[in-house]
C-alpha positions as CSV (number, residue, x, y, z in Angstrom):
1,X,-16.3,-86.4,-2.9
2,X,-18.1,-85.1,-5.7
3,X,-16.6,-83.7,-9.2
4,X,-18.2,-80.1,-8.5
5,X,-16.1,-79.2,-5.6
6,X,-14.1,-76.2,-6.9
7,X,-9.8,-77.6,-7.2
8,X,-7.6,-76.0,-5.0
9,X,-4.1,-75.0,-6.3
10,X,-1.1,-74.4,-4.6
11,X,-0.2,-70.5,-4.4
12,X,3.2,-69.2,-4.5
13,X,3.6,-67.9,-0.8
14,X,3.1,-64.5,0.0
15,X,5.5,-61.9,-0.1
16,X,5.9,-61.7,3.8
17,X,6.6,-64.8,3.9
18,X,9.7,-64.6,0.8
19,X,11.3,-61.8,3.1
20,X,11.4,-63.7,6.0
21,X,14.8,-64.9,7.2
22,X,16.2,-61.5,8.2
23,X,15.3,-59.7,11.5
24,X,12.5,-57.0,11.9
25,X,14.0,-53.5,12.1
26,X,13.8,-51.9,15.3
27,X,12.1,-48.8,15.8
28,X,15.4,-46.6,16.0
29,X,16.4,-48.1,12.9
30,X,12.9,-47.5,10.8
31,X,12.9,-43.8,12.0
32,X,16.6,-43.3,11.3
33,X,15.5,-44.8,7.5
34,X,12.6,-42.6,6.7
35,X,14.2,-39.3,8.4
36,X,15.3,-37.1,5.7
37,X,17.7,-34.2,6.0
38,X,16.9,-30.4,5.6
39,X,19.8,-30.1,4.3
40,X,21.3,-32.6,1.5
41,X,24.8,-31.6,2.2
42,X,26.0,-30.0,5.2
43,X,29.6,-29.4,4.2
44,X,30.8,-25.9,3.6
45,X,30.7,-25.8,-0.2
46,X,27.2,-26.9,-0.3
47,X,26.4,-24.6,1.5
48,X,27.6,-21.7,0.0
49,X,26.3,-23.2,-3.5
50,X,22.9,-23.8,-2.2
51,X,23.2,-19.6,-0.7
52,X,24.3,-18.6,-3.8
53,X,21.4,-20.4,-5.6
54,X,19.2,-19.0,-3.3
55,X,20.4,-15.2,-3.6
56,X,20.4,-15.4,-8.0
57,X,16.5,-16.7,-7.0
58,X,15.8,-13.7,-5.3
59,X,17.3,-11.1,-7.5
60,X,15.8,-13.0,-10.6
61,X,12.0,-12.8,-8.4
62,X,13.2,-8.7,-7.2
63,X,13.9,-7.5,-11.2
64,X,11.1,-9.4,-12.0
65,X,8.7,-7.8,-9.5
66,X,10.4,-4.4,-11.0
67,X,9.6,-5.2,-14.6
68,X,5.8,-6.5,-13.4
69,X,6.3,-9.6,-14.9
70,X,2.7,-11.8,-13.6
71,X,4.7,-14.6,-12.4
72,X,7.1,-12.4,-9.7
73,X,4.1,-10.5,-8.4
74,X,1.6,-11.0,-5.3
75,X,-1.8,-11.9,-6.0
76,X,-3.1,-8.3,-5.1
77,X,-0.9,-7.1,-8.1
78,X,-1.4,-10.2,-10.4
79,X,-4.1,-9.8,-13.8
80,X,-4.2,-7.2,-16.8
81,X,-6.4,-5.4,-15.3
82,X,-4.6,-4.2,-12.5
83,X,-1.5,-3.6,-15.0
84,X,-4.5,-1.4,-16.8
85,X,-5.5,0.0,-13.5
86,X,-1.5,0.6,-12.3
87,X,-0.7,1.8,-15.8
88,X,-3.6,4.6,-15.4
89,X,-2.3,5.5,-12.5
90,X,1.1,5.8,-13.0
91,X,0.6,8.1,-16.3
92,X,-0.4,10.9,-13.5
93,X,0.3,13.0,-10.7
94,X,-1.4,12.4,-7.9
95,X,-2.4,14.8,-4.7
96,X,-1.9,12.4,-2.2
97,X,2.1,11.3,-3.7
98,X,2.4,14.8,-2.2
99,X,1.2,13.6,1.1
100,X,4.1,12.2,2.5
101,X,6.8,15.6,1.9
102,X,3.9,17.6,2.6
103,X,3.6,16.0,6.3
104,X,7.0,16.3,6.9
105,X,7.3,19.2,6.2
106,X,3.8,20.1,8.6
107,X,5.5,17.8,11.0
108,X,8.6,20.4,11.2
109,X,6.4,23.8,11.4
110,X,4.5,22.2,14.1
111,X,7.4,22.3,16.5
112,X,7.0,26.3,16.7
113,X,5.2,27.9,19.4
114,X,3.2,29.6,17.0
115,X,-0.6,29.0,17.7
116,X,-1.6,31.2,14.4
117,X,1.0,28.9,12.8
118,X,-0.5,25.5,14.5
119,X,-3.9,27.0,12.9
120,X,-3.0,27.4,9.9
121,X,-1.0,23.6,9.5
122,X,-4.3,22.3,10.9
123,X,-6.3,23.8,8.0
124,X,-3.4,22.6,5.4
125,X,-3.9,18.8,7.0
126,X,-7.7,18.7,6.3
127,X,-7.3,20.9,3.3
128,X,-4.7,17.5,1.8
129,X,-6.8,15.2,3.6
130,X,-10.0,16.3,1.8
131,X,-8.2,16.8,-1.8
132,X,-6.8,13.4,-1.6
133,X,-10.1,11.6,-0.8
134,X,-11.8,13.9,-4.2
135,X,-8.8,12.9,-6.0
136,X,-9.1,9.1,-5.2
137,X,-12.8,9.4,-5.9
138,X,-11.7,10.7,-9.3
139,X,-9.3,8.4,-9.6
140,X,-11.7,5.3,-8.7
141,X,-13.7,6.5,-11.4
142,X,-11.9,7.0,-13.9
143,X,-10.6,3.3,-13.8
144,X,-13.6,1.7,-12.9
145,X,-14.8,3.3,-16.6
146,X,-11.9,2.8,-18.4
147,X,-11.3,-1.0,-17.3
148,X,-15.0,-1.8,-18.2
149,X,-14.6,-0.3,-21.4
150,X,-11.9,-2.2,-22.2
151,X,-13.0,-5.6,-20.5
152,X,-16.6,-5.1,-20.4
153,X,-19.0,-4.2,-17.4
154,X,-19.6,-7.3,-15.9
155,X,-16.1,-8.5,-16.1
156,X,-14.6,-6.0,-14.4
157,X,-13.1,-7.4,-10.8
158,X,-13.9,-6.2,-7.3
159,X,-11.4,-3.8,-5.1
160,X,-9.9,-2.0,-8.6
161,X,-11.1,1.6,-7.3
162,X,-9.5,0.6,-3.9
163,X,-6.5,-0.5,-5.5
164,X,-6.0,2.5,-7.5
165,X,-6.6,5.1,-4.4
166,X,-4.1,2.9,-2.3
167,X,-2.0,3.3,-5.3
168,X,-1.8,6.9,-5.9
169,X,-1.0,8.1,-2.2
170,X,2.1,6.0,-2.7
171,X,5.5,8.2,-3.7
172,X,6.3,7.3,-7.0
173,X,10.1,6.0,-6.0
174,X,8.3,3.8,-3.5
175,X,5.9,1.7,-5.7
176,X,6.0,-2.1,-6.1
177,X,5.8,-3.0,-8.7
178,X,7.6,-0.4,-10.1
179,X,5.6,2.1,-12.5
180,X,6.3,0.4,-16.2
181,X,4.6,4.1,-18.2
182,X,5.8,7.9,-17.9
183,X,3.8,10.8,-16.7
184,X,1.8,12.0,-19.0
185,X,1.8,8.7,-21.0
186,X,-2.2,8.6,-22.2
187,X,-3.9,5.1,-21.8
């Protein structure tokens, strides 16, 4: 043999081989060990902990959708610009928050015999229909300039006219989040 052959030196043996001398799990047993639980503890105190945690989650996430705090909202509602856009808004009456009474209120007249009367609510129908779409033209508008005057033009995000017009036909009561300025509050 020559000198330049490269010395082989004993290894420590592997670690398959150190755990050797126990026998190999069976498949029930592996799937028993790696199954975890949905729930950690299934006795009736747990329980009622893990509810109670759950119900002080949601009325922390519910007052803080009411208070529009960013983290508690949806992404459609999330970014200051909608707040701008909400808070613009908000600060006015809107035609179409008299949509909703206003068809009730057609709804019930309708159920006379009247045809005059039928005319006539027919008339007061397109009449809303048409002032709310001016109004949410307006409306558009006006927060389309306003935001980009405040953020500049090219910053100003997509859907914010939409967003406001879906916004305004809304009842007041019935907003989410809830409306954070007065009427007549000047943005």
């Amino acid at each position: 043999m020559t000198d330049n052959a490269p010395e082989q030196t004993t290894q420590a043996p592997s670690t398959a081989a150190q755990t050797k001398g126990k026998a190999t799990p069976s498949r029930k047993e592996r799937e028993a060990a790696n199954r975890k639980t949905i729930m950690s503890d299934r006795t009736p105190e747990a329980r009622k902990a893990q509810k109670a945690k759950l119900a002080a989650d949601r009325a922390r996430a519910r007052a803080g959708m009411n208070a529009g705090e960013d983290k508690y909202l949806s992404a459609r509602d999330r970014g200051p610009q909608r707040r701008m856009v909400r808070d613009l808004v908000d600060s006015r009456f809107t035609i179409g928050e008299a949509m909703v009474p206003l068809m009730v209120v057609v709804l019930l007249l309708s159920t006379f015999k009247s045809t005059e009367l039928q005319l006539v609510l027919s008339l007061v129908m397109w009449a809303l229909m048409i002032a709310i779409a001016i109004d949410a033209f307006i409306i558009g508008r006006n927060v389309k300039n306003k935001v980009a005057e405040k953020f500049g033009e090219d910053k100003v995000e997509k859907g914010l006219r939409w967003y406001a017009a879906v916004r305004s036909t809304q009842l007041r009561s019935m907003r989410l989040p809830k409306p954070q300025v007065g009427r007549g509050v000047k943005r």
